[in-house]
C-alpha positions as CSV (number, residue, x, y, z in Angstrom):
1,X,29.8,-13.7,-86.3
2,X,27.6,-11.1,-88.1
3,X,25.5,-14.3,-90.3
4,X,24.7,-15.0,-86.4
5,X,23.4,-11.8,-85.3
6,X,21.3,-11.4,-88.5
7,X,19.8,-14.6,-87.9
8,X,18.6,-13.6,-84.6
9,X,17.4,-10.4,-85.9
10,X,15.6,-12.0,-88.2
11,X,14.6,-14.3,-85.4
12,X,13.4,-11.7,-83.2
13,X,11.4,-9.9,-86.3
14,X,9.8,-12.7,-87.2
15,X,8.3,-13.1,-83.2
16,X,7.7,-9.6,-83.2
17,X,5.5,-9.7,-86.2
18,X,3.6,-13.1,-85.4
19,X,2.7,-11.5,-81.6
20,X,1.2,-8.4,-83.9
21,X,-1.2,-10.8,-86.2
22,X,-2.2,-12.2,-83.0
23,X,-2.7,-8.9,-81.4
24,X,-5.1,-7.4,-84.3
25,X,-6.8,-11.3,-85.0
26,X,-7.5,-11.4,-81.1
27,X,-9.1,-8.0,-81.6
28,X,-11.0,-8.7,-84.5
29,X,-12.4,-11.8,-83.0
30,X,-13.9,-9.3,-79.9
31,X,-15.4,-6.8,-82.4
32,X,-16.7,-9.3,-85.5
33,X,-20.6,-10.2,-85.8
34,X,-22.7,-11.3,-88.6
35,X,-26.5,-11.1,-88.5
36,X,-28.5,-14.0,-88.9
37,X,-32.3,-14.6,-90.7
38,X,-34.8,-17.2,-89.9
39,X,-38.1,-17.6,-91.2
40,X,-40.5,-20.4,-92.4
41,X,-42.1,-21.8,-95.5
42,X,-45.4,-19.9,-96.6
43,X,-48.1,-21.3,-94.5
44,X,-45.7,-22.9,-91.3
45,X,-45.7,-21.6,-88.4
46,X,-42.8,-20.4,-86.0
47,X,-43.1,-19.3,-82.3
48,X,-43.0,-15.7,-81.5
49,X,-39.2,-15.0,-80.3
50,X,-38.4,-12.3,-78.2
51,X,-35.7,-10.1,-80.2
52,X,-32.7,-9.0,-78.9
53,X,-32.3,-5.6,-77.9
54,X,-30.4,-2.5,-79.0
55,X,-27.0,-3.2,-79.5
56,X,-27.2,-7.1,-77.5
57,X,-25.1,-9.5,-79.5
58,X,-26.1,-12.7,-79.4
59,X,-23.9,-15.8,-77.8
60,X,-23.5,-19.3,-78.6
61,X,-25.5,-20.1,-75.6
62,X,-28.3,-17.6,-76.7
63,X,-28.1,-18.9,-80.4
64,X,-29.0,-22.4,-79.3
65,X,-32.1,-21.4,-77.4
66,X,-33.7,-19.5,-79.8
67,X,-33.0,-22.2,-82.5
68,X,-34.3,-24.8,-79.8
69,X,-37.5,-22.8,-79.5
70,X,-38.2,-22.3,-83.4
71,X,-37.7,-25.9,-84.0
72,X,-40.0,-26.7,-81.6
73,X,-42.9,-25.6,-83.5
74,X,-41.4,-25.0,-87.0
75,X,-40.9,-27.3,-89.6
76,X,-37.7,-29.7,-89.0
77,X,-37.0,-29.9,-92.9
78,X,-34.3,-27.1,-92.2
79,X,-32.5,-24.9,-95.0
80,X,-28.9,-23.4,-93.5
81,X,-27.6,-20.5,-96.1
82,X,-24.0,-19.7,-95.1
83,X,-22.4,-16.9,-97.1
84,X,-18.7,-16.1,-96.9
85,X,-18.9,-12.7,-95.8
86,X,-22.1,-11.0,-94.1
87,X,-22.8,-8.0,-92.4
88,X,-25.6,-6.0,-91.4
89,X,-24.5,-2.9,-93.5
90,X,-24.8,-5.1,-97.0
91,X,-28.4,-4.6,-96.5
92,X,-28.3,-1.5,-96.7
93,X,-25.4,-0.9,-99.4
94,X,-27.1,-4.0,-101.5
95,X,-30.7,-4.1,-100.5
96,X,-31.9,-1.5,-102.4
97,X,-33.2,0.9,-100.3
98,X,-32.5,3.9,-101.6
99,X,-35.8,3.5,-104.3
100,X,-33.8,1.2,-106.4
101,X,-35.6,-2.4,-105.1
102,X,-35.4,-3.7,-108.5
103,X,-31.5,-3.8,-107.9
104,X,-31.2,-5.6,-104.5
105,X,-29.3,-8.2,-104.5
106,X,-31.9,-9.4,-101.4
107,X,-35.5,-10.1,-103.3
108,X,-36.1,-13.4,-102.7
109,X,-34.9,-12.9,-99.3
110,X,-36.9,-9.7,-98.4
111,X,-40.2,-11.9,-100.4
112,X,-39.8,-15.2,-97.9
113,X,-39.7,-13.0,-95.0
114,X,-43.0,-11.0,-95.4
115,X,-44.6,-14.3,-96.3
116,X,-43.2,-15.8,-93.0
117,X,-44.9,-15.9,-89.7
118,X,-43.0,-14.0,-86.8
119,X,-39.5,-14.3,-88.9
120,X,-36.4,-13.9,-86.2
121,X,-33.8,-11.4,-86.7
122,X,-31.2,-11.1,-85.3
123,X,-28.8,-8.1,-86.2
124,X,-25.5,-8.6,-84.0
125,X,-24.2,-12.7,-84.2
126,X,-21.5,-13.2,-82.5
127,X,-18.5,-14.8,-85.1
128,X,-17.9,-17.8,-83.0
129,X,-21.6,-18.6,-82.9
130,X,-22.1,-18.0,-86.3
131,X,-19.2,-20.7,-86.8
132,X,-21.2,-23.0,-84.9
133,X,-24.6,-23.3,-86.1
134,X,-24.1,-25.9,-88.0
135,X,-23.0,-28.2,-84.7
136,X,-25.8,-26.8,-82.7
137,X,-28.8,-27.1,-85.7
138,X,-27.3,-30.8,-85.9
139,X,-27.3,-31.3,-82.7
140,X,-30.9,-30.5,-82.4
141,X,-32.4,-32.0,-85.3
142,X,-29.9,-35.2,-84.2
143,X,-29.2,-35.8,-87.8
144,X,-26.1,-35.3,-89.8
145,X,-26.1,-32.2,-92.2
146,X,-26.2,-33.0,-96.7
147,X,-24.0,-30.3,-98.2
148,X,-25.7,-29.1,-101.3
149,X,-24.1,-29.3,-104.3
150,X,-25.5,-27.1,-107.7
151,X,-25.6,-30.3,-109.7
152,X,-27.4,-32.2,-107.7
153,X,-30.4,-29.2,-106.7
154,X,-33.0,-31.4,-108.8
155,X,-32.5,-34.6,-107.4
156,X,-33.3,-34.1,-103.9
157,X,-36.6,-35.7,-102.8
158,X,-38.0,-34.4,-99.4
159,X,-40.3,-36.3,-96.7
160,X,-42.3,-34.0,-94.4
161,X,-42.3,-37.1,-91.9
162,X,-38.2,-37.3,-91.3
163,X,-36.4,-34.0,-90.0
164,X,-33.4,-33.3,-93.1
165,X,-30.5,-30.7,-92.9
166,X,-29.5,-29.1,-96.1
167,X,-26.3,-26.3,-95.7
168,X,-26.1,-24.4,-98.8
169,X,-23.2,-22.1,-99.5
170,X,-24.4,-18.9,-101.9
171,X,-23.8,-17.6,-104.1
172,X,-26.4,-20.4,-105.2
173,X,-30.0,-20.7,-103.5
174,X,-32.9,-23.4,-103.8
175,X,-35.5,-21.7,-102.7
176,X,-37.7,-22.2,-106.1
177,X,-36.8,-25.9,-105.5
178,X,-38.4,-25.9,-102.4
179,X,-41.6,-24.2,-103.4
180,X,-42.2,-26.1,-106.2
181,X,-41.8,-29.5,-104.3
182,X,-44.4,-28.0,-101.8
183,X,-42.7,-29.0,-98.6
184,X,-42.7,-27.2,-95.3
185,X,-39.1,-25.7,-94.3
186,X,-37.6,-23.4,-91.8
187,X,-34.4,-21.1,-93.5
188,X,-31.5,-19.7,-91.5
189,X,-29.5,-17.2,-93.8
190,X,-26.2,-15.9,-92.0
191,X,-22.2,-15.9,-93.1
192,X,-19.3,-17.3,-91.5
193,X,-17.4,-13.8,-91.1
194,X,-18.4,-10.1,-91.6
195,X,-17.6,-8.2,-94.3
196,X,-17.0,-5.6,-91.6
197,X,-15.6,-5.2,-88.6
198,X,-17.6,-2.5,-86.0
199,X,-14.8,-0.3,-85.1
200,X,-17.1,0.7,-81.8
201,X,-16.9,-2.1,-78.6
202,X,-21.0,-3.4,-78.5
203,X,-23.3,-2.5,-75.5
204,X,-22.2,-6.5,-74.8
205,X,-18.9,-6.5,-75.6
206,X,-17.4,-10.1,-73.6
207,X,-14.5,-7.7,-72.8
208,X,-15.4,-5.1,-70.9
209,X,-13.6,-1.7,-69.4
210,X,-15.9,-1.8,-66.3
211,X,-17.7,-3.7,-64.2
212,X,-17.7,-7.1,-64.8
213,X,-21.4,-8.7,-64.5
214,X,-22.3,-12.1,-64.7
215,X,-23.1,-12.8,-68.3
216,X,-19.4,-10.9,-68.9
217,X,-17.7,-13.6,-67.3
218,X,-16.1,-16.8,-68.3
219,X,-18.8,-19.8,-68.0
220,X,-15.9,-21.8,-66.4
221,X,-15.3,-19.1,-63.4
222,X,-18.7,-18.9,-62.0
223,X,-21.7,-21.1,-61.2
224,X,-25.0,-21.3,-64.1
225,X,-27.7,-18.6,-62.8
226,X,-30.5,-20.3,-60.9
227,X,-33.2,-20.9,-63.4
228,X,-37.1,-21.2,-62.8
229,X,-39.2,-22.2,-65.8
230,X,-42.5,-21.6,-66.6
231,X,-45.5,-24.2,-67.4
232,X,-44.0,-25.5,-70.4
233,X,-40.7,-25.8,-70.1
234,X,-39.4,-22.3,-71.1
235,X,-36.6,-20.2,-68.6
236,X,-38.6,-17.5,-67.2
237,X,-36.3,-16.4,-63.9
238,X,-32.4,-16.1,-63.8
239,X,-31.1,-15.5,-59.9
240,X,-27.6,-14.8,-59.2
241,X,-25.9,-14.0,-56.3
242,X,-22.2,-14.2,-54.6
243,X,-24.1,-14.3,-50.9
244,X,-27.7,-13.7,-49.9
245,X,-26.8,-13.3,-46.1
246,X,-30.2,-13.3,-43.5
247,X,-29.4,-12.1,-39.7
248,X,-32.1,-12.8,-37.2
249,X,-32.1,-12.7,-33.4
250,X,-28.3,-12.5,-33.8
251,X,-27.7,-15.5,-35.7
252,X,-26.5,-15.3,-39.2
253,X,-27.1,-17.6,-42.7
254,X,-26.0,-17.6,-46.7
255,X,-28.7,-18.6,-48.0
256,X,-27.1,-18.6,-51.4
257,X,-24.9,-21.4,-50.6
258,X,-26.8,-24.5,-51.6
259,X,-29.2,-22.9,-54.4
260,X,-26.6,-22.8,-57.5
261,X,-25.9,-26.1,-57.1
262,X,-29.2,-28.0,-58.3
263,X,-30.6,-28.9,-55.2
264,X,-32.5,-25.7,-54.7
265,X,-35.8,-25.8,-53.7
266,X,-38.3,-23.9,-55.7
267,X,-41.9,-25.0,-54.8
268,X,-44.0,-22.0,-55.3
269,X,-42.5,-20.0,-58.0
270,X,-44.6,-18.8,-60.6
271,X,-44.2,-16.2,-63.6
272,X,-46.6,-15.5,-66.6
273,X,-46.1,-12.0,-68.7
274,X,-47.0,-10.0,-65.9
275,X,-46.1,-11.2,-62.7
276,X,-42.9,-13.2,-62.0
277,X,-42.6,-14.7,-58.2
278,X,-39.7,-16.5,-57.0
279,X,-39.6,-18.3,-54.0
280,X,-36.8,-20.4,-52.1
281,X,-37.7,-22.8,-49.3
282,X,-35.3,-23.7,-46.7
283,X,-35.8,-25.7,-43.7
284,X,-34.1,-25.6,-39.9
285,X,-32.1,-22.7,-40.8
286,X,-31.6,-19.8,-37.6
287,X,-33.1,-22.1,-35.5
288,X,-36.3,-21.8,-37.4
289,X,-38.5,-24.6,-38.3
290,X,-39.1,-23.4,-42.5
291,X,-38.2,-20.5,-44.3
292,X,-38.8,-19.3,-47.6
293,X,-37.6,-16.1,-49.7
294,X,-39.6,-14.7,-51.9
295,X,-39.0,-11.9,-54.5
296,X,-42.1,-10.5,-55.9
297,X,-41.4,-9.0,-59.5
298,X,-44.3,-7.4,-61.6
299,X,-44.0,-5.8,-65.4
300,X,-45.8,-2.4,-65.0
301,X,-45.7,0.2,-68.0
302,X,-45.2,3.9,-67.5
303,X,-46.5,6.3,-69.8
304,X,-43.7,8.5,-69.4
305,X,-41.0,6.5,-70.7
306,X,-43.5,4.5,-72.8
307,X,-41.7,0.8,-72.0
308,X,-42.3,-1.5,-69.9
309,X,-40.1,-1.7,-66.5
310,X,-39.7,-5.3,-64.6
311,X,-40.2,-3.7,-61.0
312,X,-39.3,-5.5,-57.4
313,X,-42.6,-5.1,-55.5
314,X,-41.2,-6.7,-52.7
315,X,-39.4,-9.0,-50.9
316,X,-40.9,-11.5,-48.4
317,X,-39.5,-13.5,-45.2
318,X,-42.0,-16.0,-44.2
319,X,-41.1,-18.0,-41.3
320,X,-43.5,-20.3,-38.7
321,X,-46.0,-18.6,-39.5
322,X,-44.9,-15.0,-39.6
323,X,-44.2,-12.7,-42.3
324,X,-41.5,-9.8,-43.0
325,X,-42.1,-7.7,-45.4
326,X,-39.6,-5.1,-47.4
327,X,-40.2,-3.2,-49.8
328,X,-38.0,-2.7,-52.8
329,X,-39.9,-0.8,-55.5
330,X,-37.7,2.5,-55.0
331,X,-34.3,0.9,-55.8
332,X,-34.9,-2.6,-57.4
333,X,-36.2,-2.2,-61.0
334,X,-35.2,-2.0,-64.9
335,X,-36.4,-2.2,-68.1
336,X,-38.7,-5.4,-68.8
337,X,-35.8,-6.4,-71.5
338,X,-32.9,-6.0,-69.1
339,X,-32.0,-7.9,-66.3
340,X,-31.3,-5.9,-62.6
341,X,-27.7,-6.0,-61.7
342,X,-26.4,-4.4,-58.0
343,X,-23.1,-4.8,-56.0
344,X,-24.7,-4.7,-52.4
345,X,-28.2,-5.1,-52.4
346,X,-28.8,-4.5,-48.3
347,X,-31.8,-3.5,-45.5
348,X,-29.0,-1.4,-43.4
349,X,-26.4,0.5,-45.2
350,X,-28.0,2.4,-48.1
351,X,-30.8,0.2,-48.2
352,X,-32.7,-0.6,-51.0
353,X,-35.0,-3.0,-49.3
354,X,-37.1,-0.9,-46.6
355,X,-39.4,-2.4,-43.7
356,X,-43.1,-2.3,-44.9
357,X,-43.5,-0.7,-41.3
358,X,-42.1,0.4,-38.4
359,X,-43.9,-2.6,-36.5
360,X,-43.2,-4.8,-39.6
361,X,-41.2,-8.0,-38.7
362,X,-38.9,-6.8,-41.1
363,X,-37.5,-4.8,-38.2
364,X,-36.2,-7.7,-36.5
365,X,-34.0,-8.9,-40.2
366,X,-31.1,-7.7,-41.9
367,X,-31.0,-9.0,-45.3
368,X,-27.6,-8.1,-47.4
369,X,-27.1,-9.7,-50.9
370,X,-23.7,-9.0,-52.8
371,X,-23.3,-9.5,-56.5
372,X,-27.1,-9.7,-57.0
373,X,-28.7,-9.9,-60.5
374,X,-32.1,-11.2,-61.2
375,X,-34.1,-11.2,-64.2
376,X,-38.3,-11.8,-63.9
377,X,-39.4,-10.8,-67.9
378,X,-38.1,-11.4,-71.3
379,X,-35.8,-14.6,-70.5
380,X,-34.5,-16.6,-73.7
381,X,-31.9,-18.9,-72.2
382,X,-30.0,-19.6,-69.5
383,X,-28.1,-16.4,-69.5
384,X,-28.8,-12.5,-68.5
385,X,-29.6,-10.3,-70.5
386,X,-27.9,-7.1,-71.0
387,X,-27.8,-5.7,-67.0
388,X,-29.6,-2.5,-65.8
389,X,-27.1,-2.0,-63.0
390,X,-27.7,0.2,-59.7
391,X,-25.0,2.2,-59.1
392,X,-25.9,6.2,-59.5
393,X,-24.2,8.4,-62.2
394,X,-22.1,10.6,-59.6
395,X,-20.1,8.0,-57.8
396,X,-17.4,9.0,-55.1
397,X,-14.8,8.8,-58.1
398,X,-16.7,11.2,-60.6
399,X,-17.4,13.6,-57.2
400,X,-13.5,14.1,-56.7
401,X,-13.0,14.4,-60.5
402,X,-15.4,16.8,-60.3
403,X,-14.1,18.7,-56.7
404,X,-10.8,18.5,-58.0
405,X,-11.4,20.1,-61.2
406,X,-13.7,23.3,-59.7
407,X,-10.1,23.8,-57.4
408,X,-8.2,24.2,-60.3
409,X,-10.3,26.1,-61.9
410,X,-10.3,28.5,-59.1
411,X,-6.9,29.0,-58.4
412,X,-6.6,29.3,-62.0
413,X,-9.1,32.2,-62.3
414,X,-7.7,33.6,-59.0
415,X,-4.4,34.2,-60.6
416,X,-5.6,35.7,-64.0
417,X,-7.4,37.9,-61.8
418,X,-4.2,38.6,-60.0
419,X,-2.0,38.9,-63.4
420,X,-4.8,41.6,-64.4
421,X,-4.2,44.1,-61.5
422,X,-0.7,44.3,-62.4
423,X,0.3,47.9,-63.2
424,X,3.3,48.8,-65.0
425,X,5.3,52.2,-64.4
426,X,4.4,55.1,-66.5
427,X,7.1,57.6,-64.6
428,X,11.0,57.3,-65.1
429,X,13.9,59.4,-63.1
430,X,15.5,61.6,-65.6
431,X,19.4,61.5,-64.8
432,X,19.5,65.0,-66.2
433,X,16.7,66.8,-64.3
434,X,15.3,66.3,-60.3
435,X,14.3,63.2,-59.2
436,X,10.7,62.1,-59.4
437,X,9.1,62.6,-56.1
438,X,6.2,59.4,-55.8
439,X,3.3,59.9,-53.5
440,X,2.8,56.9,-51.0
441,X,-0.9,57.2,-52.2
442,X,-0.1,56.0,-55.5
């Protein structure tokens, strides 16, 4: 009888401790990131790639269109450095930068990427991305990757005219090999875990405590954004919304319900580094003949902040022939780098899109978007980037944290105030002598 309870204890331990390792492993798969390097042979070119921003770490998704754009344009002889262990702090602890370069451990990295034209950097990787660049750079290239070993650095031969994969695990590094054979390359230097884990959650954390935008989800619970691209090929606009609801003469439309599904129609749209313009074209909708949405984005600079902010100009109703026009300038903007995220985006209750006019046709539309998030500036990929969102600091939950805090306060200070007047007796009847005669007035 007892060998059977000790075997369920030890059982039950046993559980217990597995569920822990996949507690903290679960955790440490949210916080890890690696950096990754990319840069070119002396003398190759690589397309300027916009860089991530402060604290962004970058997806798998993300990962495979920045390499997509570099290999368009950089050589496809391609050099994959995979360490063990890599974080962004061994820079700093091994790189030498304290006055001691001669002791990096970094030289001949820090040499190829000031001889490299518009190397990419990209500080926060995220761990499952990093795991998978070796899939997505064969993928691209459509060529199987050669795993490098020491003894056989000197025998590879390289053709500029075929695309070739070499992965290379350091310690050990051919870069003299390369530059002696005088062949075009493109390097990408990044490890397979990080040495350490960031104890902090990241600005784009995939698990977050609040709200929940659209590049937070799950790609398997929502629709891809809708994406406009530019002259040569490149995602310039990302659109995303749950409904973009249009009432006119009484009649209502979604007109968000056929645009995430490929067979939206875009003719129109335009975007260059200044201007983005997105229009939607719909036909024998509110008993209307045609009818197109346009949003109007423009990349303005403002001395005071001294960035550029991606700004909603305005956003346009054409319909037989007639215009209504809103404007959207006072609520709809972000940094150029971010994308513009708001729950209710409406004309009637707290709008953010105003009637140009009082005689505007605008007065005859209500326009009400929920879960609305567009991007105009800075797109590289198919996904947002980090969201600007529109809700104010003081929302109705921080006012009643607020409200309820100065109450307490109060009666708090109300009844020190109270405790302080208290006045204790200084006269006492002496059973020998008369009694103490007390004035009412005291």
């Amino acid at each position: 009888r007892m060998t059977e309870v000790g075997l369920r204890r030890s059982s039950l331990s046993t559980m217990a401790f597995t569920s822990v390792l996949l507690f903290i492993c679960s955790i440490y798969s949210c916080y890890a990131q690696a950096p990754l390097l990319m840069w070119t042979s002396d003398g190759s070119n690589m397309p300027h790639l916009a860089q991530p921003t402060a604290g962004q770490t970058v997806s798998g998704g993300q990962l495979a269109s920045y390499l997509k754009s570099a290999l368009s344009i950089a050589p496809r002889n391609v050099l994959l450095f995979l360490q063990d262990k890599l974080s962004m702090e061994d820079f700093t602890m091994y790189g030498g930068v304290f006055g001691n370069k001669q002791d990096s451990a970094f030289l001949n990295v820090e040499s190829a990427l000031q001889t490299s034209s518009n190397p990419l950097v990209l500080p926060a990787l995220d761990w499952s991305a990093s795991h998978s660049i070796l899939e997505l750079l064969q993928g691209e290239l459509g060529i199987p990757a050669v795993q490098i070993d020491p003894s056989t650095l000197k025998e590879i031969k390289l053709n500029t005219a075929q695309p070739s994969l070499l992965a290379v695990h350091l310690p050990y590094t051919v870069l003299n090999m390369f530059k002696s054979q005088d062949v075009p390359y493109t390097a990408v230097y990044t490890g397979l875990k990080p040495s350490r884990v960031i104890e902090d959650t990241p600005v784009m954390a995939g698990h977050s405590v609040g709200r929940s935008l659209l590049q937070a989800l799950p790609e398997s619970t929502v629709k891809p954004p809708l994406v406009i691209n530019n002259t040569v090929g490149q995602p310039c606009i990302l659109l995303w919304a749950d409904t973009l609801l249009a009432t006119y003469s009484g009649n209502q439309v979604d007109l968000a319900r056929d645009i995430f599904n490929g067979s939206a129609d875009t003719a129109g749209s335009v975007c260059n580094n200044t201007l983005s313009r997105l229009v939607l074209n719909y036909k024998n909708v509110l008993n209307l003949r045609s009818l197109r949405l346009i949003f109007s984005m423009r990349k303005i600079f403002f001395p005071v902040s001294a960035r550029d902010w991606s700004v909603m100009e305005q956003v346009v109703l054409e319909y037989d022939g007639q215009r209504a026009i809103f404007n959207a300038s006072s609520g709809i903007y972000s940094p150029a780098e971010y994308s513009f995220h708001c729950q209710s985006v409406s004309s009637a209750q707290s709008p953010l899109l105003v009637p140009r006019s009082a005689t505007d046709n605008a007065t005859m539309w209500t326009l009400s978007f929920t879960d609305f998030q567009i991007q105009g500036f800075n797109v590289t990929g198919e996904e947002f980037s980090y969201a600007s969102d529109c809700a104010g600091f003081f929302t109705p939950g921080i006012w009643m944290g607020l409200l309820t805090s100065l109450l307490m306060v109060f009666i708090l200070s109300y009844g020190l105030h109270m405790i302080m007047q208290l006045r204790t007796m200084d006269r006492f009847d002496d059973p020998k002598g008369p009694a103490i005669s007390v004035p009412q007035s005291e």
